[in-house]
ZAVEXTOR-24804 format. One record per atom (N, C-alpha, C, CB): z, y, x. Coordinates in steps of 0.1 Angstrom, whole numbers, plus 5000, padded with zeros to 4 digits. Glycine has a CB too. Example, Ala and Ser with C-alpha at 12.3 -4.5 7.8 and 13.67 -1.06 7.14 Angstrom:
# residues 2
507849435132
507849555123
507849675132
509049555113
507149785128
507149895137
507950005129
505749945141
***
This chain:
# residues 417
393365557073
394465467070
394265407056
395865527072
393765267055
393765227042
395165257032
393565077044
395365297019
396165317011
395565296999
396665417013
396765266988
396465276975
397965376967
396165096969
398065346950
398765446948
399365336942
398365576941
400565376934
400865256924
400265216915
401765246917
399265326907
398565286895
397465216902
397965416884
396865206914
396065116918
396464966916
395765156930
398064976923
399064846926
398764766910
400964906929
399164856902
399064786887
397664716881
399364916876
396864826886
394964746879
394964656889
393164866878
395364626895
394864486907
395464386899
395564486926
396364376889
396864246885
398264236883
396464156894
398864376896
400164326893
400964406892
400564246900
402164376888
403464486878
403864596885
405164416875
404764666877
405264746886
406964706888
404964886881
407364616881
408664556884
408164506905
408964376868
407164406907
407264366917
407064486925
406564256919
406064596920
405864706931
407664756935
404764866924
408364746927
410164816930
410664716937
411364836916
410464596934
410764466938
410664466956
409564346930
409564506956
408664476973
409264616981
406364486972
409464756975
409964906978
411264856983
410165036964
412264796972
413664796974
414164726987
414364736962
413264606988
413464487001
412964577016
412064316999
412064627014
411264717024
409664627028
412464767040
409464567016
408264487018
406664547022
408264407006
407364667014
405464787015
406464937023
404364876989
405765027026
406065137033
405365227023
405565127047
405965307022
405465467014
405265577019
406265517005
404165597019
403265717029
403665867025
401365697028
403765877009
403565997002
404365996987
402066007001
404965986985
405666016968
405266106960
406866056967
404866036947
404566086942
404966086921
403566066948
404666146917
405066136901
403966046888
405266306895
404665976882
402865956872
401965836879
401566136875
403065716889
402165656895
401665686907
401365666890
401365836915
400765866921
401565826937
400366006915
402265776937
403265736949
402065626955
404965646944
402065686972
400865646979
401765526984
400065756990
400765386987
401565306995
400565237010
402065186984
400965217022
400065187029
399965017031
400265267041
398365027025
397964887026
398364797035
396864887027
398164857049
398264737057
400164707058
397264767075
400964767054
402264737054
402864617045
402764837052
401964557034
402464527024
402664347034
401564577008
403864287030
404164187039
403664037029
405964207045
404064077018
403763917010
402463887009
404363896996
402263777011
400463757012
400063707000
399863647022
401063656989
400563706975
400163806966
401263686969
400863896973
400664046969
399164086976
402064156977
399064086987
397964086995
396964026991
398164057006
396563906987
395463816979
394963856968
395863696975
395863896957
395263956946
394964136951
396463916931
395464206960
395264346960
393564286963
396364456973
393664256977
391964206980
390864196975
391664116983
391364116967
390164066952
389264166947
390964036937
390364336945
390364366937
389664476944
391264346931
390164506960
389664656967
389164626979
390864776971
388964476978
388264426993
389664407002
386964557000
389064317011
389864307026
390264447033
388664227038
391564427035
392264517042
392064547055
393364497040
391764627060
391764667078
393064657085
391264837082
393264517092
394364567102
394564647115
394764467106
395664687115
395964767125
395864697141
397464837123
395064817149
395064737158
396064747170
393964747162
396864637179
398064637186
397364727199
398764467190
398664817199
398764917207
399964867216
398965057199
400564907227
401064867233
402164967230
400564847243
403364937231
404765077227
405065137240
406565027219
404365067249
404865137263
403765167274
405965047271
403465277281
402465267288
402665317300
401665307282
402865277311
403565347321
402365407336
404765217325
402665557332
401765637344
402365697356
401165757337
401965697366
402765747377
403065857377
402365737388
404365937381
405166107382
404666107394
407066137382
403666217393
403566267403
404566387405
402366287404
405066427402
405866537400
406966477406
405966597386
407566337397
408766297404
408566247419
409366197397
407366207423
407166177439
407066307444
405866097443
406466427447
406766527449
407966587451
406366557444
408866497445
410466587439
411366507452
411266527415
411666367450
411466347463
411366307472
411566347465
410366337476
409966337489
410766487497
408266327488
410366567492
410866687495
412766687492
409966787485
412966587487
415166627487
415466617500
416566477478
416466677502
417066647514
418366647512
416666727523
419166557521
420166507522
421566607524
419866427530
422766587523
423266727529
423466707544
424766767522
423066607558
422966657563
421766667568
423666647566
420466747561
419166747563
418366637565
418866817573
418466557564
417666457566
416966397549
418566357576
415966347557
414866357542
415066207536
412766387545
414866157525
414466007519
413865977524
413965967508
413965797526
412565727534
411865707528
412365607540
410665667532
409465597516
409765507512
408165537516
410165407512
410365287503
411365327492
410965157510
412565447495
413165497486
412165617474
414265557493
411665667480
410865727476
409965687463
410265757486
409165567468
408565507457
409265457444
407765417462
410665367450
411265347444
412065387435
411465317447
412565517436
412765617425
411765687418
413465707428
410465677426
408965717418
408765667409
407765707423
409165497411
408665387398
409965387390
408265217404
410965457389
411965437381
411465547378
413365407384
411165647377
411065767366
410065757362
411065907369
408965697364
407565667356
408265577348
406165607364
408765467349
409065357339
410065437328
409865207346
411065517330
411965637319
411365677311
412465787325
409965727316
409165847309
408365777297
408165927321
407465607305
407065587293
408365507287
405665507294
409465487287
410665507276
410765597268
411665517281
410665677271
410965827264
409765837256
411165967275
408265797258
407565867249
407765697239
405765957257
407365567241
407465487234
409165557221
407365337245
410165597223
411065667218
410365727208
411865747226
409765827213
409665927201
408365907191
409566087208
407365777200
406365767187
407265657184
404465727188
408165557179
408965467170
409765587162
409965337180
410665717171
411165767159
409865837149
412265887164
409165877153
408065977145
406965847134
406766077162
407165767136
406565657130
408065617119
405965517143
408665627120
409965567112
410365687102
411365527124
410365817106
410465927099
409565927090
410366027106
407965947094
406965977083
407265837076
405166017087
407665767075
408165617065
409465687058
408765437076
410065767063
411265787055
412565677057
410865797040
412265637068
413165547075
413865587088
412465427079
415165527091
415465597107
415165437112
417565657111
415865507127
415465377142
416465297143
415265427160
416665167136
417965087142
417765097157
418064917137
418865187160
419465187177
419465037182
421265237179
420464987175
420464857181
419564767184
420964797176
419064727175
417964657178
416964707194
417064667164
416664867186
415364907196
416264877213
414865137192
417464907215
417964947226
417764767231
419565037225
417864677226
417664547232
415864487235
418464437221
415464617223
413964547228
413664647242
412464557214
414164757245
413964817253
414264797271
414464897247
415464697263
416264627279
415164507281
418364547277
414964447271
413964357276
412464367283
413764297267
412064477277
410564517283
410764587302
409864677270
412064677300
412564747310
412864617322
413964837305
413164467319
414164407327
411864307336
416164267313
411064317320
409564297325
409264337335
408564347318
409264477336
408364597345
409264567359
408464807337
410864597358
411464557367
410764447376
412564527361
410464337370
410464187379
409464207387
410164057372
408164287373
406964277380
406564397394
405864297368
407564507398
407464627403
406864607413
408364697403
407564467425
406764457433
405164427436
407464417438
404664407427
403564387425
402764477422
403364297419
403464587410
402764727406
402464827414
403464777399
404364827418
404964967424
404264967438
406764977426
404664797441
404664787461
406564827465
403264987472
407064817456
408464807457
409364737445
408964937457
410664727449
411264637440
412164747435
412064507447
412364747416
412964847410
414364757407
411864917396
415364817401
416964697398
417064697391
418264697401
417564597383
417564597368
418664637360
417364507365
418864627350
420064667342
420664557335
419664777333
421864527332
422264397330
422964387318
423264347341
422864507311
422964517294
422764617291
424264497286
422164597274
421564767268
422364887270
421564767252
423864847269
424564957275
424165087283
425064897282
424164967295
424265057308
422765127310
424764957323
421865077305
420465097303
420165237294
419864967294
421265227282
421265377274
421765487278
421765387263
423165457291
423565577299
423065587306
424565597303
421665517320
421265577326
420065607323
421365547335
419465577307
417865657304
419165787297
416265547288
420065787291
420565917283
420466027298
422465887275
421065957307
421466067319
420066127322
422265987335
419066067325
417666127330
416966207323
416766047332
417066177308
416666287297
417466397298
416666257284
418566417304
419466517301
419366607317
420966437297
419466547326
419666607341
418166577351
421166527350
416866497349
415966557348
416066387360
415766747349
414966417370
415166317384
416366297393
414266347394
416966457390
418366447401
419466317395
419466617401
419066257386
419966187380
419766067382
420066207370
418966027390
418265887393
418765867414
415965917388
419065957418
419665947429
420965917428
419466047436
421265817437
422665787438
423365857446
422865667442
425065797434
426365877436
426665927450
427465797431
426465847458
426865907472
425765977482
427465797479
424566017477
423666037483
423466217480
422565947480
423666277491
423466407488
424966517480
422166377477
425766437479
426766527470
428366457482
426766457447
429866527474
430666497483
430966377487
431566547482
430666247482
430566127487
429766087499
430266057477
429166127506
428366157519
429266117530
427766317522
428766017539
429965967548
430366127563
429165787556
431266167558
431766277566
432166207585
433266357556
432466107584
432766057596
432165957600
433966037597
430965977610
430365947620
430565807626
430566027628
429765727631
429465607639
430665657655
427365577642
430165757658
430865817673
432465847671
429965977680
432465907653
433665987656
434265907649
433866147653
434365757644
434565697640
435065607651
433765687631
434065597663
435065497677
436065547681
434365477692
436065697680
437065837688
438565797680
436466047684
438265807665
439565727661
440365677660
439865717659
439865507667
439765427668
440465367677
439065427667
440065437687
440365447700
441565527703
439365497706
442365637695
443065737696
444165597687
442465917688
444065517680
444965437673
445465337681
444265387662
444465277689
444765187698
445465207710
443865137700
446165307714
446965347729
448265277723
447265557734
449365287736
450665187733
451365267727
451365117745
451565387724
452365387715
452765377699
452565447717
451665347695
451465277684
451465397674
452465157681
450765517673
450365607665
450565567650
448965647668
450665647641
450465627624
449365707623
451865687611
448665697614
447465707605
447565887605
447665617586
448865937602
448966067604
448966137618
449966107597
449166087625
449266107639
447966107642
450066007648
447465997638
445766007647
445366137641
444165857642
445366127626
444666247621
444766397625
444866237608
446066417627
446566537634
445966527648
448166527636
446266447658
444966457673
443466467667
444966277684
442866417659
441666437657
441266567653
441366347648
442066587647
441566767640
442066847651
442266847622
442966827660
443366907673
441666907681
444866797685
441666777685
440666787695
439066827684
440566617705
438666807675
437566907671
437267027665
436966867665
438967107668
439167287668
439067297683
440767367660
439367187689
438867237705
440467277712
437467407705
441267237703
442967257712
443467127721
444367277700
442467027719
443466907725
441966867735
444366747710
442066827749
441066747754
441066597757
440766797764
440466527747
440166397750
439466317763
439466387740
439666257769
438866197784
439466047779
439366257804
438065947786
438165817791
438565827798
437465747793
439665687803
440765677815
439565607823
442365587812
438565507816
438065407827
436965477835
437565267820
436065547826
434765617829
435565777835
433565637812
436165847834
436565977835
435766067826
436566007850
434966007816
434266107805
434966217799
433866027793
434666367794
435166387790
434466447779
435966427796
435466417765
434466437754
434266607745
434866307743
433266637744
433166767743
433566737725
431566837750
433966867722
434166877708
432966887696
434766977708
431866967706
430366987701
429766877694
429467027711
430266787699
429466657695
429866577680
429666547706
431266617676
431866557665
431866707653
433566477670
430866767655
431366877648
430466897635
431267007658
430266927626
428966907617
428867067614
429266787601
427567117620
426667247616
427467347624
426667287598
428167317632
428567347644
430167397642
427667447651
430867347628
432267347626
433167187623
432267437612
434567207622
434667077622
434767047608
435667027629
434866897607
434666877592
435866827590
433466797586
435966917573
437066847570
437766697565
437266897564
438266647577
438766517570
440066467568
438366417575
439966407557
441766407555
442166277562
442466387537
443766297560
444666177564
443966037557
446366197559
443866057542
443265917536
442265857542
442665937523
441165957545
439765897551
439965847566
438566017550
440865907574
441465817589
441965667581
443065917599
443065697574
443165577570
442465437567
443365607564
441965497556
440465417551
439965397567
439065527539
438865457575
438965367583
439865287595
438165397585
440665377596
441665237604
442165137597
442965287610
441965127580
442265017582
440664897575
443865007575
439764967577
438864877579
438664737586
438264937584
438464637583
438864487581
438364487599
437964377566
437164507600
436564547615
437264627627
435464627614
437964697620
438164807632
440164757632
437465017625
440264717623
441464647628
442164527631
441864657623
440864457631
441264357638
440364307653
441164267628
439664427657
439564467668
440664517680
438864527664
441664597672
442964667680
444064627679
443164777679
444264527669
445564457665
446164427680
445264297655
445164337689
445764277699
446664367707
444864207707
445264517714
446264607715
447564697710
445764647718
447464687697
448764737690
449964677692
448764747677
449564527688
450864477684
450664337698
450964407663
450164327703
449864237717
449064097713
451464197726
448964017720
447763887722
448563777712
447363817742
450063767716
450963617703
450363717695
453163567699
450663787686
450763787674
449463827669
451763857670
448763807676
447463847670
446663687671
446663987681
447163627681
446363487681
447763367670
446063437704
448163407662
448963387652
449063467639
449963377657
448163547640
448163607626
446563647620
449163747628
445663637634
444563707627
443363647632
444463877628
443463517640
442263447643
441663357628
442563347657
440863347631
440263297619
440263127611
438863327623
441163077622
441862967621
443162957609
442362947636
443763077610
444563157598
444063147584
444563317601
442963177584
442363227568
441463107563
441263387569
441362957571
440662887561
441162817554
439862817564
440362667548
440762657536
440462497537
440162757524
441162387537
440862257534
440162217528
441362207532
439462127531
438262047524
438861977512
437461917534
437561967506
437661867493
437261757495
437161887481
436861697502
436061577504
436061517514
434961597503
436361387512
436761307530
435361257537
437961127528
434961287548
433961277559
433361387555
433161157560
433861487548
433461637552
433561697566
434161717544
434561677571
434561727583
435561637593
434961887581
435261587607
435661497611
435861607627
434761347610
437361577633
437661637645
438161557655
438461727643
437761597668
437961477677
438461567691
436461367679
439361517699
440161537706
440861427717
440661587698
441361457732
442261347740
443761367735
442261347758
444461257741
445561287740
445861127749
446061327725
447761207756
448161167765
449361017760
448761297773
449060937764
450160827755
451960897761
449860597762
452360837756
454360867763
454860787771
455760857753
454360637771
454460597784
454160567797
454660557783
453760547810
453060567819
453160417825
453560677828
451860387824
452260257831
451560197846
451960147820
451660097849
451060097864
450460167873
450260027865
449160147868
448160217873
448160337871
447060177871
448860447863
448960527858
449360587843
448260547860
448360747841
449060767833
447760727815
449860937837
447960667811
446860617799
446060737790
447860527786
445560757788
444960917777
444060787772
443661117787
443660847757
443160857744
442060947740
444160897736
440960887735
440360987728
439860897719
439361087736
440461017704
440360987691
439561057684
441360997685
439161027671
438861107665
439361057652
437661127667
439761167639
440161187627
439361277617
441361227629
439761197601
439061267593
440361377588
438161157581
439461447588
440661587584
440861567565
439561807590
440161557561
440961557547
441761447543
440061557537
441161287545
442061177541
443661157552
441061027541
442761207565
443861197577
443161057582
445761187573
442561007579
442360877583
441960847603
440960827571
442260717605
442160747623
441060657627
443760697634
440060707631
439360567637
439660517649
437860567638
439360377652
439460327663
439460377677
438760267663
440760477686
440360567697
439660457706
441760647704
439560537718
438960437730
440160507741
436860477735
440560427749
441860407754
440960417775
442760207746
441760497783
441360467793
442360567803
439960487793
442060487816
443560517826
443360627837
444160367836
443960767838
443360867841
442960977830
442460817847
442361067839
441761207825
440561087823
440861437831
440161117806
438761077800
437661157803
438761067786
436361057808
435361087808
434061077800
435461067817
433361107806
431961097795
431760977787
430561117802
431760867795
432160717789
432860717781
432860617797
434560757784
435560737772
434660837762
437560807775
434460937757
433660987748
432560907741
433161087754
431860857746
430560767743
431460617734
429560697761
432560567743
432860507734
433260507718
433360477738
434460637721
434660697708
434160727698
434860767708
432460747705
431360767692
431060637687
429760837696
430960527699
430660387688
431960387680
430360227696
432560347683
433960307673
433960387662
435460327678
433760537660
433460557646
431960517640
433760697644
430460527646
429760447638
430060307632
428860437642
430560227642
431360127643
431560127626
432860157654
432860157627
433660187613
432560187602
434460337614
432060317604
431560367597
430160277591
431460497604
429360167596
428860097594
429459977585
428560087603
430959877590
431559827586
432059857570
432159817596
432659977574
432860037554
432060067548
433560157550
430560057551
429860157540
429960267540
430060167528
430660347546
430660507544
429560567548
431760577551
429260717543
427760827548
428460847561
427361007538
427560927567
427960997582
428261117574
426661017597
429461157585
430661297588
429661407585
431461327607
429161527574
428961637576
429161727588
429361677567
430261747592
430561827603
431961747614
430961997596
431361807624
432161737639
432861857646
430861667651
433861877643
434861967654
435061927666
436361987651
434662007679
434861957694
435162067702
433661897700
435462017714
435462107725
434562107730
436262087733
434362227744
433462227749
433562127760
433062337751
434762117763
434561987777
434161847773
436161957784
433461797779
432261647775
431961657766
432461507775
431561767759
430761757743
429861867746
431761797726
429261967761
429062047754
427362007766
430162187751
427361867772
425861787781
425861667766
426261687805
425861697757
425561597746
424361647735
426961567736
423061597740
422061687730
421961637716
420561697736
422461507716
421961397704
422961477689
422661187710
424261557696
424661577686
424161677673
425661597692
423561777676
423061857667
421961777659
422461987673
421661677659
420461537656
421561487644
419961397672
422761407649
423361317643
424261427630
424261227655
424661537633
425561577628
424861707620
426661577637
425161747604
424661867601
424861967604
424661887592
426461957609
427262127615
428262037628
428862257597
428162147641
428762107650
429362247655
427862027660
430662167656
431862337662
432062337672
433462377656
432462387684
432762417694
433562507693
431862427700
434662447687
436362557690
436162637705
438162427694
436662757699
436762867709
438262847715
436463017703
439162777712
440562787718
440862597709
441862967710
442062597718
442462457716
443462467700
443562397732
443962547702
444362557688
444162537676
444562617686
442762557674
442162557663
441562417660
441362647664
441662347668
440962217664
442262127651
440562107682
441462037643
441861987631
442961877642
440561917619
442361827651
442861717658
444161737669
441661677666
444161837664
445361887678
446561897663
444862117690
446261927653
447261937643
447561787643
446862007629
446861737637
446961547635
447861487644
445461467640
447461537657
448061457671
449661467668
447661527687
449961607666
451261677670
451261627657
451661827676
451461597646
452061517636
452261367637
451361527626
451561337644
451661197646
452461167654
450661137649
453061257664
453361257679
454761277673
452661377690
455261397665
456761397657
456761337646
457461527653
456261237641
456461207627
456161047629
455461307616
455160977630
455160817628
455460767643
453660747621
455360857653
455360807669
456760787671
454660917683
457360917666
458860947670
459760907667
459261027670
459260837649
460060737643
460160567643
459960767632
459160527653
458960397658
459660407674
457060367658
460160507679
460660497692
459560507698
461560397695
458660537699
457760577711
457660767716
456260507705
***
């Protein structure tokens, strides 16, 4: 390692005011202290290139250091070993793609940990410590590198960390608790799903009979029937279900009232049995999906079309309508009018009359078209013309059936018709 002393620093030309000058800033690095001058300093540290020009002159060109990389990352074999071999609590092993993937997260830790200790051990023999901060951002950055590149390294994709933070509690946790610390929270420990795909229908099913059970009730039949005191059977199949099967390691497991809960009231599993709990109104009024949306922002976002019956009957019969409306402005285009139920014709017309329109004003064509399936559903041209096409599952839900029945009590009923 090229060095000089201070009394060298001085016969080159220059003071020893700037040698304190350049010490105090942290412009040179000091290898060795000494008395009398004899304070060693390392050449290639010294940063001002004035300083550096005249040292040269005087002891020749300085050797730079050559860039080493601060991170170098080698495969654990030890941590692939480690596991491959875990097993789960209920026996069953990691797959491979997990496998590697926590392989390449502990290899990437490790060369963390050693780039760590040559920056502290380099900062020490300087008589300097490690700004944390700093290092911990250059560390998230290199870490967030390796990450991107993993599938290309690893042959898997590693996750990244989304501030130095969280980056220093999960390299702190691995230095401290070894690979077990790199497996997740619910894998292997009491977070492990205790209740079953099967014994998860059984409760399900125990919720849904007419008398409308509570959450404690099921749970109480559930732990009856897997101590083997209560016998469960299907009414339709005459199955009857053995206890053996819901049992884990051939006892039952313990589950509480909360965890029935939790899943009965799983967004899935209850609105699967609603109908049976509480019956078909209030379930086709409270939880079809017609309930939970949300109006557009934009007019010829979505356009809905529909018949309808006029109020008066005249000659030849009784008159029907088929319209169509834009659901956000409300706006009505031109229906097509015809005597009797409407047929494929009345439909065809309805479509000209809104290009119709829709030519005449300048307007884009309708994003999406709400329909029924009756005479909309021998129309191939539509998935062509239109970006999204619905085929309401019930009459209710259509935009056009709201429209009508507003129009029908509100501007129809106040003109006397």
């Amino acid at each position: 390692m090229p060095a000089l002393t201070v009394n060298d620093w001085c016969q080159s030309g220059l003071t020893y005011r700037q040698y304190c000058y350049d010490r105090r800033n942290g412009d040179v690095k000091i290898l060795r202290r000494g008395v009398r001058g004899e304070t060693v300093i390392d050449a290639r540290s010294i940063r001002r290139a004035d300083r550096l020009r005249v040292i040269e002159r005087v002891m020749g060109r300085v050797p730079r250091e050559e860039h080493r990389p601060l991170y170098t990352v080698d495969m654990d074999r030890e941590a692939e070993a480690f596991f491959a071999a875990y097993e789960k609590a209920d026996g069953t092993r990691l797959s491979e793609e997990t496998v590697r993937q926590l392989t390449a997260k502990a290899s990437i830790f490790n060369a963390l940990r050693k780039g760590l200790a040559r920056q502290t051990e380099r900062r020490a023999a300087s008589g300097s410590k490690l700004r944390k901060g700093a290092y911990w951002q250059t560390m998230l950055r290199w870490h967030t590198d390796e990450c991107r590149r993993s599938a290309e390294t690893y042959s898997v994709a590693v996750p990244e960390y989304t501030n130095a933070r969280s980056l220093e509690r999960a390299f702190r946790a691995y230095v401290a608790e070894g690979y077990a610390a790199l497996l997740p929270r619910n894998m292997g420990n009491d977070a492990a799903r205790k209740v079953s795909r099967r014994a998860e229908n059984l409760i399900v099913a125990l919720w849904r009979t007419n008398d409308k059970p509570f959450a404690a009730r099921v749970h109480e039949l559930y732990m009856e029937f897997a101590a083997g005191d209560t016998e469960l059977f299907d009414r339709t199949t005459g199955e009857v279900f053995r206890p053996e099967d819901y049992r884990y390691k051939g006892r039952p497991q313990a589950v509480s009232c909360s965890t029935i809960r939790r899943y009965l009231k799983n967004v899935v599993n209850e609105t699967a049995v609603y109908a049976d709990r509480n019956g078909q109104f209030d379930y086709a009024n409270s939880q079809r999906p017609k309930h939970v949306r949300h109006n557009g922002r934009f007019a010829l976002s979505k356009i809905s079309m529909d018949d309808a019956v006029l109020s008066r009957k005249s000659t030849r019969g009784w008159v029907a309508k088929y319209l169509c409306v834009d659901v956000v402005s409300g706006y009505w285009f031109r229906p097509a009018y015809t005597v009797g139920t409407p047929t494929l014709d009345t439909v065809m017309e309805a479509f000209r009359n809104v290009f119709c329109e829709l030519t005449e004003l300048g307007l884009p064509m309708p994003a999406e078209l709400e329909v029924e399936h009756h005479l909309m559903q021998n129309i191939d041209w539509l998935p062509e013309a239109f970006q999204f096409v619905r085929f309401c599952s019930s009459p209710t839900e259509k935009r056009a059936e709201h429209n009508i029945r507003s129009l029908k009590w509100g501007t129809s009923k106040k003109q006397g018709h």
